[in-house]
Structure formats: C-alpha cells, structure tokens
C-alpha positions as CSV (number, residue, x, y, z in Angstrom):
1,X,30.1,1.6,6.0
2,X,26.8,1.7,3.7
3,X,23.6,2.8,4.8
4,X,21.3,0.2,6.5
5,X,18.7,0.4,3.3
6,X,21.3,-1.1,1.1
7,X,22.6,-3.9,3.1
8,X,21.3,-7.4,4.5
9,X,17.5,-7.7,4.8
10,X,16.5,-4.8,2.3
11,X,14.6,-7.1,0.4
12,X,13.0,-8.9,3.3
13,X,11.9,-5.5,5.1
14,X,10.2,-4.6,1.4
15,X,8.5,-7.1,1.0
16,X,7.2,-7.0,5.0
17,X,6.6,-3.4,4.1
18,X,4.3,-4.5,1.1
19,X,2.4,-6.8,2.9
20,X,1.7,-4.4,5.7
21,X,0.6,-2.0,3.3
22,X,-1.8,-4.6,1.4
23,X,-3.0,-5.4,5.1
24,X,-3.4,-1.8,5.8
25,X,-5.7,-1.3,2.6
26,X,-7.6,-4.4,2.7
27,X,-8.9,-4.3,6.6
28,X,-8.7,-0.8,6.8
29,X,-6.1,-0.3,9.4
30,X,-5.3,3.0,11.3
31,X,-2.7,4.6,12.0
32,X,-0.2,3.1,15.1
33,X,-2.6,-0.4,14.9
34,X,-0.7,-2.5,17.0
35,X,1.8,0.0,18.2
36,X,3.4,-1.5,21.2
37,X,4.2,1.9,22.4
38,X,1.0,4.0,21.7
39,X,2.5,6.2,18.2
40,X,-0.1,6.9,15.9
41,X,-3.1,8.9,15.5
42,X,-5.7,6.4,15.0
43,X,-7.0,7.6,11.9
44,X,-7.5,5.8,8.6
45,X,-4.7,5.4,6.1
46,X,-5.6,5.9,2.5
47,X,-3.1,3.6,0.8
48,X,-3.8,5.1,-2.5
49,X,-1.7,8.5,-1.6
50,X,1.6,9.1,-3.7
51,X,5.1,8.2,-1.9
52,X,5.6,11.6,0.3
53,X,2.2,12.9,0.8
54,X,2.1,13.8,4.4
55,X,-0.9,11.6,4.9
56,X,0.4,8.5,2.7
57,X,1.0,4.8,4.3
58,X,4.4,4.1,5.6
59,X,5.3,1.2,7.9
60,X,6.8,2.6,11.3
61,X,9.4,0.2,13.2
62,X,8.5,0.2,16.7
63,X,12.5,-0.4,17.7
64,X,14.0,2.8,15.7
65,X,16.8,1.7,13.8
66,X,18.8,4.6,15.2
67,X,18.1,3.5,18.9
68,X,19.4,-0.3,18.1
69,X,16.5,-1.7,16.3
70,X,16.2,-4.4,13.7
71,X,15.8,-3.4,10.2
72,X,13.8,-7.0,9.7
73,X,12.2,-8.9,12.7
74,X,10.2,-6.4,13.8
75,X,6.2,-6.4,13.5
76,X,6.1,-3.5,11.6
77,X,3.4,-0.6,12.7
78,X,1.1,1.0,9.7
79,X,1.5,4.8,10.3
80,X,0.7,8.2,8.0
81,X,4.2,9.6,7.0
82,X,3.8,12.6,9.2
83,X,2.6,10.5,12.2
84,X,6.4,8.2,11.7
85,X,7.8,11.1,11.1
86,X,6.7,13.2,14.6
87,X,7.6,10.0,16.1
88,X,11.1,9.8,14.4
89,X,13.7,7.9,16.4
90,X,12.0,8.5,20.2
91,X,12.6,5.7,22.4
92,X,10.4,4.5,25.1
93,X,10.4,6.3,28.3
94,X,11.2,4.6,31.3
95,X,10.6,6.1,34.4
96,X,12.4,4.7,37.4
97,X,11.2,5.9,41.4
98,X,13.6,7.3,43.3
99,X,14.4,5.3,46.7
C-alpha cells in the first residue's frame, strides 16, 4: 500500500491547503482559528516563512489521519508547524462518569 500523500485526493487537499494558506495571509488568521478541538496557540502566522521553519504556516487536520480521518473533507485548521506538530495525531478526549 502507498502512502496517503500519493494516492486519491492529493491534489484536492493541495489545493485546500493553498487556499487556507492565502486565507491565512490575507485576514490574518492565528494559529488553531476554527479549531474544533482547541489546538493552537492563537498567535499570528507569518505566511512568508520557508517550508520547515518552526513558526511557518501549515494546515492542521482536525480528524488526524492516523486516528481515521479524511485526507480531503475536512475544514482544514491554520496552525505554525510546531503547534501541528505538539498536536501530532492526539485524539479528542472523551471522558465518560462512572455509574
């Protein structure tokens, strides 16, 4: 089996990705806007940054891939590389009471 970058969708997730990151520099969005699960720091995200600067833009899925989650289809989250990357592939915590 190939890896998930290679396969159906690549395109469509790149070109999602490049949108989000034209978003990001245009309004000025920070880091984990629109984060259904609270990741980010909140700070700016300067777009301009080289690909692998700690600080640089990268676009977070909310669903980790790893954990079951769609490569395209998901409203992708603008994050700083080291933000998505402390994140990694963490799901959701739920937290059931005891009866």
């Amino acid at each position: 089996m190939g890896s998930i970058r290679d396969g159906k969708g690549h395109r469509a997730y790149r070109r999602q990705q490049a949108a989000l990151k034209r978003r990001t520099a245009r309004d000025n969005l920070p880091c984990g806007h629109g984060s259904p699960h609270g990741w980010g720091c909140g700070q700016p995200i300067d777009t301009t940054l080289p690909t692998g600067h700690r600080m640089s833009f990268t676009a977070d899925h909310p669903d980790a891939i790893n954990n079951g989650g769609k490569l395209v289809g998901q409203d992708l989250v603008p994050m700083h590389l080291a933000c998505n990357s402390r994140k990694s592939d963490h799901a959701p915590v739920e937290i059931w009471e005891a009866s």
